[in-house]
C-alpha positions, 0 to 999 in steps of 0.5 A, a space after each residue: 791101402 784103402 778098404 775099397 781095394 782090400 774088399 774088392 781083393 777079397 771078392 775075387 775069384 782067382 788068383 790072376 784077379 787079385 793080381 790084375 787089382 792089386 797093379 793097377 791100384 800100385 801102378 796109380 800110386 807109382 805114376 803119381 810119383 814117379 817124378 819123385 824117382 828121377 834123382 835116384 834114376 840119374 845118380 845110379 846111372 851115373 854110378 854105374 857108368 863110372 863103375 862101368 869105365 873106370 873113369 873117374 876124371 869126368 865132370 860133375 858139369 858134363 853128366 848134368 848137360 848129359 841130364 839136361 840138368 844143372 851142375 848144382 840140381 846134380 849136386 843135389 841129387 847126390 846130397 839126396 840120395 847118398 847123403 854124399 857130394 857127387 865128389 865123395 860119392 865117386 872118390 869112395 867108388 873109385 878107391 873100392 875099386 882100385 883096392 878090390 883090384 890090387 886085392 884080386 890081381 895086384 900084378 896088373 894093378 895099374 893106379 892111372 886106370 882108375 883117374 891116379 896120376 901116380 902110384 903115391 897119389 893112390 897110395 894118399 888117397 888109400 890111407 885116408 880112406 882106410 883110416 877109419 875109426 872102425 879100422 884102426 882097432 882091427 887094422 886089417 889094411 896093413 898088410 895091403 899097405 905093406 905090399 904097396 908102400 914096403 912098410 908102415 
């Protein structure tokens, strides 16, 4: 922070003063950056919309035209911001959600709600997602594997 604004911090008289100083110096360096927050804005919109819907089946080429921005700047702005393609980043969000449905409510679980063809195409692509490292020593997944496959 610069000596000036510190020192003028220091002069004031109430507490409403050091604050009104103090936005104003952060809102310039904000405005100064604030492009640098558009791939983070955008990525979390389309998160949260995903998590919102369920729907997992949408183009990564129909949210860049949502953005006004290409398929392959979106592509980076994933890379950027999660260190994941926009592929990874959703699979991972999709099967968090489908485990912490059938977890909480396993009568109603359905896998086409959340973009699986059939029962077997989730039941794939939760193996492999729980086939972690970390996981094979506590194997904490095989009584959720049990209940949907019969045994493992």
């Amino acid at each position: 922070m610069e000596s000036s604004v510190i020192k003028n911090v220091k002069r004031c008289g109430s507490f409403p003063e050091r604050v009104k100083i103090l936005c104003t110096y952060f809102d310039k360096i904000l405005e100064k950056y604030s492009g640098s927050l558009e791939p983070v804005d955008i990525v979390t919109r389309i998160l949260a919309q995903c998590d919102k819907t369920n729907d997992f089946t949408v183009p990564i080429e129909d949210f860049a035209h949502q953005y006004g921005i290409s398929s392959r700047t979106l592509q980076r702005y994933f890379e950027i911001t999660t260190s994941l393609s926009s592929k990874k980043a959703l699979q991972i969000l999709r099967i968090r959600k489908a485990v912490e449905h059938v977890v909480n409510d396993p009568r109603t679980f359905d896998s086409s709600r959340y973009g699986y063809y059939d029962q077997s195409h989730f039941y794939k692509h939760l193996v492999r997602f729980l086939q972690k490292k970390t996981l094979r020593k506590l194997r904490p997944h095989l009584l959720l594997l049990r209940s949907l496959h019969g045994s493992v």
